[in-house]
N, C-alpha and C positions, 0 to 999 in steps of 0.2 A: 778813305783818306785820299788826296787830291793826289795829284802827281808828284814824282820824289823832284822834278823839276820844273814845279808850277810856275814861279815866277819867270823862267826863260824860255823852257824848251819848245820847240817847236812841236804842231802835230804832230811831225812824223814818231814822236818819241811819245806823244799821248797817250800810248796804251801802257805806261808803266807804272803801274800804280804802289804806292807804299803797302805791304803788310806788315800794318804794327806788332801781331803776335813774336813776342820774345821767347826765345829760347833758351832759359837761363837755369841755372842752378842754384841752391842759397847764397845768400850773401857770405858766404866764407871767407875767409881773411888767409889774403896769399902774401904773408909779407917779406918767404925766403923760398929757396928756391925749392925746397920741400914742401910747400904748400898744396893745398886740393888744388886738381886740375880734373879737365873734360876732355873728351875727344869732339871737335867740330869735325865733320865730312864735307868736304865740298866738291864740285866739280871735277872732272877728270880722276877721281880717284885721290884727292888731295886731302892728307886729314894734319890737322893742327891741334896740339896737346897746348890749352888754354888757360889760365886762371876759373876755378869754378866762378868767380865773379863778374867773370865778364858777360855781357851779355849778346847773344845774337841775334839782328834783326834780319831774316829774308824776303827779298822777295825773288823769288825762283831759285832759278843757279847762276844767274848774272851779277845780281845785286844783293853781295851779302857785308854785311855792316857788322864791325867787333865792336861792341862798347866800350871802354874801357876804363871810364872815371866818368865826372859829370856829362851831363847831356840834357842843356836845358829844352832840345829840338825836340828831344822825342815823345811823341805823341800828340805835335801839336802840325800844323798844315805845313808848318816849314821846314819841316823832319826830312832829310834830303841831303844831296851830296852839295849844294851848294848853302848851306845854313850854316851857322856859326856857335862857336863852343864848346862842340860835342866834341869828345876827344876818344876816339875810335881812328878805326882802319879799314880799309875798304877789301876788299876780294869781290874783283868784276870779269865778267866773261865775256864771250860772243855780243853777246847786245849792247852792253855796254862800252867797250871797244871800238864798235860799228860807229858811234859818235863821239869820240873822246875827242877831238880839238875842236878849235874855232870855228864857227858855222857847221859843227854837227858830221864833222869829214870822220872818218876811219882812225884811229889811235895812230901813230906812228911816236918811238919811242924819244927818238931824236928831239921832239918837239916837247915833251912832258902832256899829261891828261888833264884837260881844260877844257871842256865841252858849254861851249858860251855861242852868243853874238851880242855880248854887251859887257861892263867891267860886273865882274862880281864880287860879293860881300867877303869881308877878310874872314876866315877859317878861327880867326882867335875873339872875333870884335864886330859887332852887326852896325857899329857906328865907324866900320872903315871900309877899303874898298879894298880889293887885292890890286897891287903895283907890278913892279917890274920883278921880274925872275931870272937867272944866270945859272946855269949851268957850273956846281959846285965838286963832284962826282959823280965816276964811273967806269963801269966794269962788272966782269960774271960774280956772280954772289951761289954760292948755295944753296939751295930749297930743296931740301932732302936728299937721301940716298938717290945721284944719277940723274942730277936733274939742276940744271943751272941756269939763273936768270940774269936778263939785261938787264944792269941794277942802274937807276940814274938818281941823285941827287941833287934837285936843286932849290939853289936859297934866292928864296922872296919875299918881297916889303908886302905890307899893308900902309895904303895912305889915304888920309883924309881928302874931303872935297878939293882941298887947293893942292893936291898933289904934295903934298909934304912925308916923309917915312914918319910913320909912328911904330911900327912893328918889325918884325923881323920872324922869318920860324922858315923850316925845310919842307919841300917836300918830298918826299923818298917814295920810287917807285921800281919793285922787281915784275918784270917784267917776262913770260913764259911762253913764245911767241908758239912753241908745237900745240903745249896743252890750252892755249887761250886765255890763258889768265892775267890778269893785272893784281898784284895786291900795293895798294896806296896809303902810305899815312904821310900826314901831314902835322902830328904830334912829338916826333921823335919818340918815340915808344922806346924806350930800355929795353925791353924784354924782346920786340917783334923778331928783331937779327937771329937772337938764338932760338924763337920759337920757329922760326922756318928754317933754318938752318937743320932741325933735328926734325921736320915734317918728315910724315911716310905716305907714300904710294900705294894704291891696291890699283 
């Protein structure tokens, strides 16, 4: 499968390749809060109690992908963090951090995660572009027993060729600067707050 960020990324990021195999469990129906769940392990010891239905896609320990409802990307060349639709959440690591803003520079959290050098496709609509962003929220959040992150929320347009707002949605990012983690949604997930909020450490 081509690169998780064919259409932009520079070389330097060309060794990152998408692995489609899914990690999933039946399709079970999580429709209260007693519903089947999983344990995801990820990174540094980081585990997250999940909906059986969600799906996860890796690649490594930098680049892991929560499914979480439709995703019309995946499995296809544009299955990535800059495609549109898929309605998931990110958990990124070292590598992925190393390029998180404009021209492929180092994450830093102040600015939000946005690894480009050109405008990108709106996150909700492959017929818009992502606009202007503001700074909506922030402060320490939870993520498990003894462990608090830089939480930033911010709200950004999608707009057409002539620069016009057609969209609107957040993007939420906690943010783990000892353990190196980023987790990103850009769905407002209901559920993400209290599922990291109750994550455990090993």
């Amino acid at each position: 499968m081509p690169d998780m960020f064919t259409k932009t990324i520079s070389a330097a990021a060309a060794g990152l390749a998408v692995l489609a195999a899914t990690l999933t469990a039946p399709a079970a129906a999580y429709a209260s809060e007693g519903g089947a769940t999983k344990k995801v392990r990820l990174r540094s010891g980081l585990t997250l109690t999940i909906p059986t239905s969600w799906k996860v896609v890796k690649n490594g320990k930098d680049w892991v992908r929560v499914i979480t409802g439709p995703c019309p990307t995946l499995g296809t060349e544009d299955f990535g963090f800059r495609d549109w639709g898929c309605h998931s959440f990110w958990v990124l690591g070292p590598k992925a951090l190393a390029i998180g803003l404009h021209t492929f520079q180092a994450y830093k959290s102040k600015y939000g995660y946005d690894p480009a050098t050109d405008v990108g496709i709106c996150p909700k609509s492959y017929k818009l572009y992502k606009g202007e962003w503001k700074l909506a929220d922030k402060g320490l959040r939870q993520v498990g027993r003894g462990h608090k992150a830089d939480y930033h929320r911010w709200a950004a347009t999608c707009v057409d060729k002539k620069w016009r707002v057609k969209l609107h949605y957040n993007q939420r990012e906690w943010y783990l600067p000892t353990s190196k983690i980023l987790v990103l949604d850009q769905w407002d997930n209901p559920r993400l707050s209290a599922i990291l909020k109750n994550a455990t450490w090993s």
